[in-house]
C-alpha positions in Angstrom: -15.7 -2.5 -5.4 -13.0 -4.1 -7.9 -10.0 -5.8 -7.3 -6.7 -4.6 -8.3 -3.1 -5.8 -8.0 -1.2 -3.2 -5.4 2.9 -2.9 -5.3 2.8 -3.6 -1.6 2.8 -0.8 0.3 2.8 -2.1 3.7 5.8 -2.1 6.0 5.6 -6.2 6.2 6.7 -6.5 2.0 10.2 -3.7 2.7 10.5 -1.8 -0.5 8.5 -3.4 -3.2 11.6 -3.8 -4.9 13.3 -6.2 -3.1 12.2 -10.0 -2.0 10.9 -11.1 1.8 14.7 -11.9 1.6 16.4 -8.7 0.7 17.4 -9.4 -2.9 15.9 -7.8 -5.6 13.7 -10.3 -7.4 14.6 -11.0 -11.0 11.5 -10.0 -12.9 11.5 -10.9 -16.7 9.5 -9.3 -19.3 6.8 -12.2 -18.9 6.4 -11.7 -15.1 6.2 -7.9 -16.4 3.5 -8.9 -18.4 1.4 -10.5 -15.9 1.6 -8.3 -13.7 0.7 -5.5 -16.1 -2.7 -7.9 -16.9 -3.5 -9.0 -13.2 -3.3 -4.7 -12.7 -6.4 -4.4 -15.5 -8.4 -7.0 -14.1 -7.1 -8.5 -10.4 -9.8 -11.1 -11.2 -8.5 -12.5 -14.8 -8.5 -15.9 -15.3 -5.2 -17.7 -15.1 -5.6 -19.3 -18.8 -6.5 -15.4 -20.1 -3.1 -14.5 -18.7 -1.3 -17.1 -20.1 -2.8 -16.7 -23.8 -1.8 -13.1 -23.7 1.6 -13.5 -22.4 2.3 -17.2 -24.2 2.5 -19.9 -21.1 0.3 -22.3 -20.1 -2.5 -21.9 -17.3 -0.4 -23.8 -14.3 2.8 -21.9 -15.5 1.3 -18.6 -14.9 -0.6 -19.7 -11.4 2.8 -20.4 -10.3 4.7 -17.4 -11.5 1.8 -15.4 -9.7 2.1 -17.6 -6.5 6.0 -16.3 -7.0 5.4 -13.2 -7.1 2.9 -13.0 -4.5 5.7 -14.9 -1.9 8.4 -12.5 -2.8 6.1 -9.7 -1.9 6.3 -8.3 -5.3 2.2 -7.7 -5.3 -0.9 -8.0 -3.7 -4.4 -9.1 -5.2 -6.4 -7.2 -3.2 -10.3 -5.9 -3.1 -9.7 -1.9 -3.6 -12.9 -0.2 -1.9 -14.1 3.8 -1.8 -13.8 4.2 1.6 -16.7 6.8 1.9 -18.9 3.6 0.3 -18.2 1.2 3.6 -18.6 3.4 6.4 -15.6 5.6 6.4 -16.2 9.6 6.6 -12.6 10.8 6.7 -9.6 10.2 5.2 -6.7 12.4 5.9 -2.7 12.5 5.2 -1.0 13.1 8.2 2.7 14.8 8.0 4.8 14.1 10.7 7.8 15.8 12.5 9.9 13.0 14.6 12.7 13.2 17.0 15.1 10.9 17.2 14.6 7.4 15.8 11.9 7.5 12.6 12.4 3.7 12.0 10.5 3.1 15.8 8.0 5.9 15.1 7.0 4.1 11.5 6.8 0.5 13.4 4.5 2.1 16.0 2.3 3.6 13.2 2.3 0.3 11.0 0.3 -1.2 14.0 -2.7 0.5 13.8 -5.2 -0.8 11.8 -6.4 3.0 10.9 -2.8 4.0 9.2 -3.1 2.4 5.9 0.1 3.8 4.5 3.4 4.6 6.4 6.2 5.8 4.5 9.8 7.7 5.4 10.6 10.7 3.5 12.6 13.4 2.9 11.6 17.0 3.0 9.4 19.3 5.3 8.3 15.6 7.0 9.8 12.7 8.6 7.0 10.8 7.7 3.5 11.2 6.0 0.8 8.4 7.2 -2.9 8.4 5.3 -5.0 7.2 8.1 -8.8 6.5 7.3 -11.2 7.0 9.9 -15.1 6.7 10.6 -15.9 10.5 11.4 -13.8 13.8 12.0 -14.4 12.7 16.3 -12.5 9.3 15.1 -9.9 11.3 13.2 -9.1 13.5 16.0 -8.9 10.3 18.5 -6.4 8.9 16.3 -3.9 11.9 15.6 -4.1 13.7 19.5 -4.5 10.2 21.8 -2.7 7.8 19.5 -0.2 9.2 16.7 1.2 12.3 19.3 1.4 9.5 22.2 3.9 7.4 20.3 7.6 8.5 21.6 9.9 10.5 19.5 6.7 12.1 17.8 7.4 15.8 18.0 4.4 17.5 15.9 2.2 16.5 13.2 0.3 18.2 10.4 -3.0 17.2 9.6 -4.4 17.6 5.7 -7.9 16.2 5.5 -9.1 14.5 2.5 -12.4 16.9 1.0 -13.1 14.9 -1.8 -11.1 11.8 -3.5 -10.7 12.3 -7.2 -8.2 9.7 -8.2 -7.0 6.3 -7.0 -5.6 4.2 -9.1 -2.9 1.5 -8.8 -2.1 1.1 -13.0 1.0 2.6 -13.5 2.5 -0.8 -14.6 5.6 -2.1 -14.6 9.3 -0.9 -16.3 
């Protein structure tokens, strides 16, 4: 296990673009540059950071506490689910009718949806959900996901082997 900084993407943080507030946060090349190191190493030390970027240790615990408010990142612990008791992983597409906004707030809620987004294209929405075992899995999609109203069918592609996660594509 290793820790990581994560964009947010959890329906609590919006678009990790824009502040708790609605505004896009104003991120200078130094908050950039943080960032960028916290994404190496989520456990750097504070003075590290601020040698490598050029600000003192409290400057840079308090730009991070920033961004961290604004919902700009995470510092997070980034596990292999398979290594802490979780047998299936699977992306889920689905199909909704009528309002997709209530259909995402439903999914947000359960703990086994990890990531919820809206798109555009063949699905309304695609959820990864992480589960214990494929009995779990089914539970989860047939009693839970096609319960929620508006749902109208879902596509189910189960995870066979996990060959990359990574969360270092840095900032622009």
């Amino acid at each position: 296990m290793h820790s990581e900084v994560v964009a947010s993407r959890s329906a609590e943080h919006r678009d990790s673009r824009e502040s708790r507030n609605g505004t896009s946060p104003n991120l200078d090349a130094v908050s950039l540059a943080i960032i960028e190191q916290l994404q190496e190493d989520g456990r750097r030390p504070y003075a590290a950071i601020g040698k490598a970027v050029g600000l003192s240790e409290a400057a840079v615990r308090q730009r991070v506490q920033k961004l961290l408010d604004q919902g700009v990142m995470q510092i997070v612990a980034v596990t292999d689910p398979l290594t802490v008791g979780f047998r299936r992983q699977a992306m889920v597409g689905i199909h909704v009718e009528g309002d997709v906004e209530s259909v995402a707030d439903a999914l947000t809620s359960m703990s086994e949806c990890e990531y919820v987004v809206m798109t555009a294209g063949s699905f309304d929405l695609m959820v990864e959900i992480v589960c214990e075992d494929d009995d779990h899995l089914l539970e989860v999609i047939n009693r839970r996901i096609r319960a929620i109203p508006g749902v109208r069918s879902t596509e189910s592609f189960v995870y066979l082997k996990l060959k990359k996660q990574t969360y270092m594509w840095g900032t622009r």
